[in-house]
Structures are given as structure tokens and as C-alpha cells.
Backbone as numpy.savetxt, mean C-alpha at the origin, in Angstrom:
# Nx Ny Nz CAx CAy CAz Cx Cy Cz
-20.47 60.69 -23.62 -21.74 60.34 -22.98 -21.46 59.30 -21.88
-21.77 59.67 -20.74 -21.50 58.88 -19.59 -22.22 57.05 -19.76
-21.98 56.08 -19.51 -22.27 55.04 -19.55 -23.71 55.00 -17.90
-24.36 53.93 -18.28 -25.28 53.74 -17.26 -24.28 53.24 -15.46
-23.54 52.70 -15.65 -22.33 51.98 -14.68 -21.94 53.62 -14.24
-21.32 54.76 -14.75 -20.96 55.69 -14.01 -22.12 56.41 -13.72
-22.86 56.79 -14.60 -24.48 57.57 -13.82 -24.70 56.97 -12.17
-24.90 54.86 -12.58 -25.23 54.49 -11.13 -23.81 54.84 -10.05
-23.21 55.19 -10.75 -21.85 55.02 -9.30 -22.03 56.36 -8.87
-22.16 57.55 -9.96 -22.05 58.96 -9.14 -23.36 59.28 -8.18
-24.47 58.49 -8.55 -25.94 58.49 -7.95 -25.32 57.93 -6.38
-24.71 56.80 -6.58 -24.37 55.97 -5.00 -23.37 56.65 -4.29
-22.39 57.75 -5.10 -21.49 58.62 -4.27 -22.09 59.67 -3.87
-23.97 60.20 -4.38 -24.12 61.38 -3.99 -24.73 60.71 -2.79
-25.92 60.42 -3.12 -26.66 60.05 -2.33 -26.78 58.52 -1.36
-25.77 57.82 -1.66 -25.48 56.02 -1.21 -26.19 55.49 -1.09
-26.89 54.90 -0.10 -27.81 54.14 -0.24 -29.24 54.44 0.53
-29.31 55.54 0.43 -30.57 56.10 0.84 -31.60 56.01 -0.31
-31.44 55.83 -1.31 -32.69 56.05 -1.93 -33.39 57.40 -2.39
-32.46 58.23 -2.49 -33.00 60.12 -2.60 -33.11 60.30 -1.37
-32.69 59.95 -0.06 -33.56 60.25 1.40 -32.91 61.59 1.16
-31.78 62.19 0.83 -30.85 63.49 1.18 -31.52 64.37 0.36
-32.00 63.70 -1.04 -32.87 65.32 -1.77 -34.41 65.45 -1.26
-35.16 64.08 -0.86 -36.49 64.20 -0.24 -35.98 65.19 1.50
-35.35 64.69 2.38 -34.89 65.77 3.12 -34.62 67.13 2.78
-33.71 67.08 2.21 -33.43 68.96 1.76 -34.91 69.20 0.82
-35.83 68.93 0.00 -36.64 69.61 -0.60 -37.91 70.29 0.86
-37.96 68.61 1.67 -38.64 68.60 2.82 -38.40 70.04 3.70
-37.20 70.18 3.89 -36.74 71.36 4.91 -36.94 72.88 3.90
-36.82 72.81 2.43 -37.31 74.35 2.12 -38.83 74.28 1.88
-39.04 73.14 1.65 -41.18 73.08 1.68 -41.29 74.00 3.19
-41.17 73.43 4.46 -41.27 73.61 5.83 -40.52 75.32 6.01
-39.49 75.74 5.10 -39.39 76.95 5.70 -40.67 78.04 4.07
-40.58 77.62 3.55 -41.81 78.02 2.96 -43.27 78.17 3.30
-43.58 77.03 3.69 -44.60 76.71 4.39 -44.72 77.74 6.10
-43.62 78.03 6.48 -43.53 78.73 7.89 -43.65 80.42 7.17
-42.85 80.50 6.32 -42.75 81.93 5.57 -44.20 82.62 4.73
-45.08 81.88 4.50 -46.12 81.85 3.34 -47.13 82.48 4.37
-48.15 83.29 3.60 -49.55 83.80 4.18 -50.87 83.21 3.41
-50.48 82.81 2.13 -51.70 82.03 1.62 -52.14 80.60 2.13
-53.57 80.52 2.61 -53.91 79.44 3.27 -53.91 77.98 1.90
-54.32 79.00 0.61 -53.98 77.57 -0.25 -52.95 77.42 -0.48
-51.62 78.19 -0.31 -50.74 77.59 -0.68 -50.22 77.06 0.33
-50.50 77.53 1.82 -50.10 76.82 2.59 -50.85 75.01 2.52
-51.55 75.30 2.27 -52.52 73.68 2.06 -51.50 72.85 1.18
-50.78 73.09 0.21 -50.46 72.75 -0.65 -49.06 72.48 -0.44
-48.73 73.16 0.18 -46.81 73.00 0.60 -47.23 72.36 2.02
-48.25 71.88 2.46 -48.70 70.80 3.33 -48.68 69.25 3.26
-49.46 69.42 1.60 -49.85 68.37 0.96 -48.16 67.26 0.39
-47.81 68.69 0.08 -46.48 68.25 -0.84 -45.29 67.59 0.69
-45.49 68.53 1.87 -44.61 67.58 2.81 -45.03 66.43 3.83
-46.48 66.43 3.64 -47.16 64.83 4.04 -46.63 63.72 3.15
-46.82 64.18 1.52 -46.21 63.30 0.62 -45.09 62.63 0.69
-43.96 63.83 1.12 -42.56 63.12 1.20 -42.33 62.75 2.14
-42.95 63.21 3.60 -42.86 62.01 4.86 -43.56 60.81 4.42
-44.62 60.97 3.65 -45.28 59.01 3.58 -43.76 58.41 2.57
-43.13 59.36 1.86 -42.04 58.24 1.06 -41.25 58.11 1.49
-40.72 59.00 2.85 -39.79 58.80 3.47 -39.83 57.72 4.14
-41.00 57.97 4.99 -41.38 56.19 5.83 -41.69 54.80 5.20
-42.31 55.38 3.84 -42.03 54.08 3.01 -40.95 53.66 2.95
-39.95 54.55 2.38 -38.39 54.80 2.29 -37.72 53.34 3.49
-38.09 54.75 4.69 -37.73 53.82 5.73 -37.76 52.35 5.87
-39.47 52.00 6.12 -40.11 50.89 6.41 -39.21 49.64 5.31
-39.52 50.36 4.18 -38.25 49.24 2.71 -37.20 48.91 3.05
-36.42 50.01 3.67 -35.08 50.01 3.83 -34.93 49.03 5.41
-35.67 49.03 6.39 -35.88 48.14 7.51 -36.35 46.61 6.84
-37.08 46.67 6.48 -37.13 45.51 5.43 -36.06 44.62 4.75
-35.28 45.40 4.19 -34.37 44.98 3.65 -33.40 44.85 4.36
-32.62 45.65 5.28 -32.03 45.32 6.56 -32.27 44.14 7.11
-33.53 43.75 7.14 -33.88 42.13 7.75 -33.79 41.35 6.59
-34.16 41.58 5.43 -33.61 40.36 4.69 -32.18 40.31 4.48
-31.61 41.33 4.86 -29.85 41.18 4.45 -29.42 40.30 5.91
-30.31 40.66 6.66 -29.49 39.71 8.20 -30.04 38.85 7.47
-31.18 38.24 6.94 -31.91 36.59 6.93 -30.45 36.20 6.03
-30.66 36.79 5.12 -29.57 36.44 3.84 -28.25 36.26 4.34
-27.80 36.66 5.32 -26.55 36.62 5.84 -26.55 35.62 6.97
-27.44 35.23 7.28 -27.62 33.93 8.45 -27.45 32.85 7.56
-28.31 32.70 6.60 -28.55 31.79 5.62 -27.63 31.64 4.95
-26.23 32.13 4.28 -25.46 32.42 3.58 -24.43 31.58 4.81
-24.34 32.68 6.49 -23.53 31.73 7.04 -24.01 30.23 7.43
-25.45 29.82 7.50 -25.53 28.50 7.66 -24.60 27.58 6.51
-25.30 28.18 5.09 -24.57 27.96 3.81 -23.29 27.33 3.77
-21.95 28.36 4.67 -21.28 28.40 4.64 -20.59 27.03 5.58
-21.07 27.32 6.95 -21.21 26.36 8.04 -21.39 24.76 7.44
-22.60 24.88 6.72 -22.82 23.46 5.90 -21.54 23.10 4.95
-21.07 24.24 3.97 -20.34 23.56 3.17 -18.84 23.58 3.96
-18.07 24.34 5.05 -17.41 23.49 5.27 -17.43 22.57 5.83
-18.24 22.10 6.22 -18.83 20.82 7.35 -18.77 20.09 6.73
-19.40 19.86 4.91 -18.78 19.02 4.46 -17.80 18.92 3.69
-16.50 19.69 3.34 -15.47 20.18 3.17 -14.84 19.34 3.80
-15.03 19.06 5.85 -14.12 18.82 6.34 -14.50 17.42 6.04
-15.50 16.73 6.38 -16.33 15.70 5.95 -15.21 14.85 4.92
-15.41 15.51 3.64 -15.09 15.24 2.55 -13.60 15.13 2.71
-12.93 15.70 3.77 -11.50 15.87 4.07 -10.70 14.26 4.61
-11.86 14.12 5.67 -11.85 12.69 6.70 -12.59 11.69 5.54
-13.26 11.65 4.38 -13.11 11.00 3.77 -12.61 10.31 3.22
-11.63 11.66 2.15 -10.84 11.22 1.80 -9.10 10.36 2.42
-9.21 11.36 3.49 -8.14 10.86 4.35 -8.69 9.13 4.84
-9.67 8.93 4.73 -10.20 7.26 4.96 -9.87 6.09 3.93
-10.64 7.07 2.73 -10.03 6.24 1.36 -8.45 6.11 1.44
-7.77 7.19 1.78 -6.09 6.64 1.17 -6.46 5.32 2.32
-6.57 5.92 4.23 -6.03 4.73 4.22 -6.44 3.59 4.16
-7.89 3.11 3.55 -8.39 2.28 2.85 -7.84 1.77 1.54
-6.85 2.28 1.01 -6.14 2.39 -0.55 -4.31 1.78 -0.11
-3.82 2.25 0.92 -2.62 1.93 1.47 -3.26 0.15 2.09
-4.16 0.12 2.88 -4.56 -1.05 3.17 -4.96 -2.07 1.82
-5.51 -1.65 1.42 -5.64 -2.51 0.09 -4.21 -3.01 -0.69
-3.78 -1.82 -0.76 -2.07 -1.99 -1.61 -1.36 -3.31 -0.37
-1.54 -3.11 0.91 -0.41 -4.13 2.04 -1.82 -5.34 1.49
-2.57 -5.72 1.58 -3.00 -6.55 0.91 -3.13 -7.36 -0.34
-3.16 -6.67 -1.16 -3.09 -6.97 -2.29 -1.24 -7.82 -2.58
-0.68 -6.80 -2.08 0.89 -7.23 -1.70 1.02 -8.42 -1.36
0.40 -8.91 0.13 0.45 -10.05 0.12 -0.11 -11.05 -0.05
-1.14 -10.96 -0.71 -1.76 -12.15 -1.62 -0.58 -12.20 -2.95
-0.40 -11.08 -3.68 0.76 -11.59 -3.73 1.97 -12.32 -3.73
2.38 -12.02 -3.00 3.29 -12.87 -1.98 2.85 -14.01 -2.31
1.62 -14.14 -1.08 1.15 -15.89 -0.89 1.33 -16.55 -2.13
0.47 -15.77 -3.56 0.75 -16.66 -4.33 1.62 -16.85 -4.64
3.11 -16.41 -4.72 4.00 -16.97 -5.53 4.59 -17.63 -4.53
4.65 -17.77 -2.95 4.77 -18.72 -2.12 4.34 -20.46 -2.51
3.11 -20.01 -2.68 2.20 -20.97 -2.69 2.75 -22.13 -3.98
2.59 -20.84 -4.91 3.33 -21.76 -6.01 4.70 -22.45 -5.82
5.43 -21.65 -5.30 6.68 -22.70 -5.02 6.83 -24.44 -4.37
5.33 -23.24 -3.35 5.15 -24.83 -2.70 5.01 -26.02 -3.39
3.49 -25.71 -4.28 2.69 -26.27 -4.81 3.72 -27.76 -5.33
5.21 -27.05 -6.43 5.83 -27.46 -6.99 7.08 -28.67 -6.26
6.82 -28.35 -5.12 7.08 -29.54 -3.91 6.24 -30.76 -3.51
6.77 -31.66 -3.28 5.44 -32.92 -2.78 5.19 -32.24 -1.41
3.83 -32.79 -1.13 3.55 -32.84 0.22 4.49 -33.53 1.38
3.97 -33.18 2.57 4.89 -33.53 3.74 4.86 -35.04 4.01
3.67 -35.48 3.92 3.22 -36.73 3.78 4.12 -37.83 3.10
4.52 -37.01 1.64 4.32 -37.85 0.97 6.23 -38.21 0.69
6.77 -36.50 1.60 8.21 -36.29 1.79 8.98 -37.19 2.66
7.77 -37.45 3.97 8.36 -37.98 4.81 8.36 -39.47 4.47
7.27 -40.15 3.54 7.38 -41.70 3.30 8.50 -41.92 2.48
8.97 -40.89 1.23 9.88 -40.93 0.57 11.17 -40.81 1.59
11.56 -40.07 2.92 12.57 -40.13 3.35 12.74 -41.04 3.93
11.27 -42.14 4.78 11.81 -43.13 4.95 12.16 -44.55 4.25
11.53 -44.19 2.78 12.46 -45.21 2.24 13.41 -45.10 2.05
13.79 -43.91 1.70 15.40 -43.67 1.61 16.52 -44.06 2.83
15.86 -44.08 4.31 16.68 -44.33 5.03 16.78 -46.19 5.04
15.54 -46.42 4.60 15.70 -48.16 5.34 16.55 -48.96 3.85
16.02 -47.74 2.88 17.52 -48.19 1.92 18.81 -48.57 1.98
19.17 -46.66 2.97 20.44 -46.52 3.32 21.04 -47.72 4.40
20.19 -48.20 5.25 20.72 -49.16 6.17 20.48 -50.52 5.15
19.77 -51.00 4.28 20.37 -52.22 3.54 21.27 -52.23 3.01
21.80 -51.27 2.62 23.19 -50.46 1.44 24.05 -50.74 2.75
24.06 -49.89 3.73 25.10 -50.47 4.80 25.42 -51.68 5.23
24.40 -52.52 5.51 24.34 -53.82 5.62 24.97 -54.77 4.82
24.24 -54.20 3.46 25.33 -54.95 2.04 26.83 -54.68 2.32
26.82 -53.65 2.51 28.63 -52.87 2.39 29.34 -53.85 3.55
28.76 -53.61 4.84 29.57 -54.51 6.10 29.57 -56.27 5.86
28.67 -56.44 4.85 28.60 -58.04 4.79 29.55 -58.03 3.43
29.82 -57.08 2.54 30.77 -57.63 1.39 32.58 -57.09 2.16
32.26 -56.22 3.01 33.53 -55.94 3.69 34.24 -57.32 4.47
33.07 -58.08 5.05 33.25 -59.03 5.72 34.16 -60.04 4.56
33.38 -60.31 3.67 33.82 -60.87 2.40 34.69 -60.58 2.01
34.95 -59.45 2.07 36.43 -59.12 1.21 38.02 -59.56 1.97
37.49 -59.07 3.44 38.75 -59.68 4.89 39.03 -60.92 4.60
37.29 -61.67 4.58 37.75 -63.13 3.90 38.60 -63.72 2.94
38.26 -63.26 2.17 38.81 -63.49 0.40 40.29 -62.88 0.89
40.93 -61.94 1.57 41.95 -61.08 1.71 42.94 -62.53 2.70
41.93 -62.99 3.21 43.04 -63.86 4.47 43.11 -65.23 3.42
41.93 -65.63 2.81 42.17 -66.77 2.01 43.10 -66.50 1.03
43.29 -65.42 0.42 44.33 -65.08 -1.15 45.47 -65.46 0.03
45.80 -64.95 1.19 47.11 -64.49 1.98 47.27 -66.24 2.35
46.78 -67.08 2.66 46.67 -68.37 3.12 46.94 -69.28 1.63
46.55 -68.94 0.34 46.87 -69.35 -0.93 48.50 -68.95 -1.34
48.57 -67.97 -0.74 49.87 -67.10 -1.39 51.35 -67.71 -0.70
50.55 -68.09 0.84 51.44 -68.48 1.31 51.65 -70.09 1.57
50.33 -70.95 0.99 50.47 -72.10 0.26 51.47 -72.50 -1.11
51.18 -71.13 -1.65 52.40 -71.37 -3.37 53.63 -71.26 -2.95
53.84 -70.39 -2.08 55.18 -70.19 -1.36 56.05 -71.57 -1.02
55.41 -71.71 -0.05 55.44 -73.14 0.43 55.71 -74.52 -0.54
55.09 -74.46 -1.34 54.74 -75.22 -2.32 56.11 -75.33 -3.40
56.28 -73.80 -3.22 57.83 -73.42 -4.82 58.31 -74.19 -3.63
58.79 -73.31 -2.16 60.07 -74.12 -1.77 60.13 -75.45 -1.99
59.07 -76.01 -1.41 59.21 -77.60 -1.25 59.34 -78.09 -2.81
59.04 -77.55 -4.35 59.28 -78.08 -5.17 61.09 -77.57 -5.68
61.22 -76.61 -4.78 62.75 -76.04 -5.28 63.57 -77.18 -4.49
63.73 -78.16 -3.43 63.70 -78.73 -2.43 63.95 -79.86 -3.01
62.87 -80.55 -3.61 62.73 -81.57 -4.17 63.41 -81.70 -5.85
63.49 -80.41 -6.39 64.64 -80.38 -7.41 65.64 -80.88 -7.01
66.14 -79.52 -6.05 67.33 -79.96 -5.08 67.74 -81.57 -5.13
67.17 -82.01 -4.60 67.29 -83.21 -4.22 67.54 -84.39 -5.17
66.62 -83.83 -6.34 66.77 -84.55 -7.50 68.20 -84.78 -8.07
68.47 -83.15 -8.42 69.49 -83.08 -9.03 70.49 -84.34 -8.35
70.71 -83.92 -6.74 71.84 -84.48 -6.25 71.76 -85.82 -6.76
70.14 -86.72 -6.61 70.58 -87.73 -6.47 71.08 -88.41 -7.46
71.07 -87.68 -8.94 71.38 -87.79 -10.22 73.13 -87.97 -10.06
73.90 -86.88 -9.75 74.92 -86.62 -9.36 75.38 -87.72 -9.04
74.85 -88.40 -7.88 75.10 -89.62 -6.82 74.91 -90.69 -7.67
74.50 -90.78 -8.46 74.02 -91.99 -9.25 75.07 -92.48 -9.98
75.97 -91.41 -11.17 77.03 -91.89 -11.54 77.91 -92.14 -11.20
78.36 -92.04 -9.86 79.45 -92.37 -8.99 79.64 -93.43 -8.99
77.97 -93.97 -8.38 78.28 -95.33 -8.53 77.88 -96.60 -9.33
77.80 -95.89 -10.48 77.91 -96.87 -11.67 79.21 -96.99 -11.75
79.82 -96.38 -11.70 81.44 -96.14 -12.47 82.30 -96.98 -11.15
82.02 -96.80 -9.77 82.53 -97.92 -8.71 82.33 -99.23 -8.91
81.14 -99.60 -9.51 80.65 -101.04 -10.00 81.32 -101.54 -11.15
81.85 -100.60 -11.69 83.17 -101.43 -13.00 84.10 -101.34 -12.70
């Protein structure tokens, strides 16, 4: 038993999309040679009646089928506006998105360097101020020149102390000879002494 799907398909291969126009035609054309062939006035009335009928369904036929012809253009204007609209916003949606990345790449080089800054910042943070660098460097320098100052005034001191030890050293010197000298001398005069005790007896 044929399914309703092949009934409609062999109906649209006989006749397509006419609507019966091919069997209302062919019945139309043997009514008309009937109607030309016939001597009875009622039956001619009647095979009259019957091909007024199928011209009014034909032109109905027609008139539907013009009808529908214009709603298939409306439908097909409308379908391409449809179409027109949605890629319009397709492309829309295209330059959108192509906005967001680079709204999203911009955010990322941002975000990056805040970033950054902060852990800059923090390094800084963990530094004194410039202010407070530069008062600290200049105490350090007017340090460094009392430290120098000290150093050239104990250097001075030390040349001193160096020429006085050398002026002491060469006082003891002095000092042995003249007491080696005065041994000397001793001794002899000891020497000299018994001579002349011993001449006196």
C-alpha cells in the first residue's frame, strides 16, 4: 500500500504544480469536442454548463496560483531582507567581537602593567625616600671629612711621636756612649791610682 509521501510525489510528477490544470484542460478539450459533435440542445446546455465550470476553476486556479506567485516574491523579499539583516548583524557581531579581543589584549597590556607598577612600587616602597636618602648621604659625607680630619691630625701625631721616639733614641744613644766614656774613664783612673800609691812608698 503506497504511503501518503509517494501518492503526493507521483500526483507532483503527473501533474506538478498546477493543481489538476492538465486533467481540468484535457477533460475541458473533450467537453468542447463533444459539445461541437452533439445535436441535443440540452445536452449541449449541459456540456456548456460543465465547461463554464472548469474555466471559472481554471481562473480561480489561475487567479490562486498569481496570488501565490506574489506571496512567494513577498516571501522571498522578506526572507532576503531576513537574510540581509542577519548578516548585517553577523558582520556586526564579527567587528564586535573583533573589538572585544582588542579590548581584552588591551586590558591584558594593562593589567600587565599595573602589575609591574606594583611590584615596582613595592620595591620602592621598601627604600627610604629621596629626601630622606639624600640627608642621610650628607651626613655620611660631613662624617667622612671629620674621619679624615681625625686621620690627618693623628697622622700629624704620629710624625710627631715618630721624630720625638727618633730624638729619644738618639738621646739613649748618646747617653750609653757618654756613660760607656765615663766608665772608660773610670776604670783608667782606678788603674792610675795604684801606681801611685805604690811610688809614695
Amino acid at each position: 500500500m503506497a504511503t501518503d509521501d509517494e501518492v503526493i510525489r507521483k500526483r507532483l510528477l503527473i501533474d506538478g504544480d498546477g493543481g489538476g490544470d492538465e486533467r481540468r484542460f484535457t477533460t475541458l478539450m473533450k467537453l468542447f469536442m463533444k459539445w461541437c459533435n452533439t445535436e441535443s440542445s440540452e445536452t449541449d446546455h449541459q456540456t456548456l454548463q460543465r465547461m463554464l465550470s472548469i474555466l471559472s476553476q481554471s481562473e480561480f486556479a489561475m487567479t490562486r496560483a498569481t496570488y501565490v506567485h506574489e506571496m512567494n516574491k513577498k516571501q522571498m523579499r522578506k526572507y532576503e531582507k531576513i537574510q540581509n539583516d542577519i548578516d548585517n548583524n553577523v558582520e556586526l557581531a564579527h567587528h564586535e567581537i573583533e573589538k572585544c579581543k582588542n579590548d581584552l589584549e588591551k586590558a591584558k597590556l594593562v593589567r600587565k602593567n599595573r602589575q609591574e607598577y606594583d611590584a615596582l612600587a613595592t620595591i620602592v616602597l621598601q627604600h627610604p625616600d629621596r629626601k630622606k636618602t639624600s640627608k642621610e648621604l650628607e651626613d655620611l659625607n660631613k662624617e667622612l671629612e671629620e674621619l679624615t680630619e681625625t686621620e690627618r691630625k693623628l697622622d700629624g701625631k704620629l710624625v710627631k711621636r715618630r721624630k720625638q721616639f727618633h730624638a729619644l733614641l738618639t738621646s739613649i744613644h748618646h747617653l750609653r756612649e757618654t756613660l760607656e766614656e765615663d766608665e772608660i774613664e773610670d776604670q783608667e783612673m782606678e788603674i792610675d791610682q795604684p801606681d801611685s800609691s805604690m811610688d809614695a812608698t
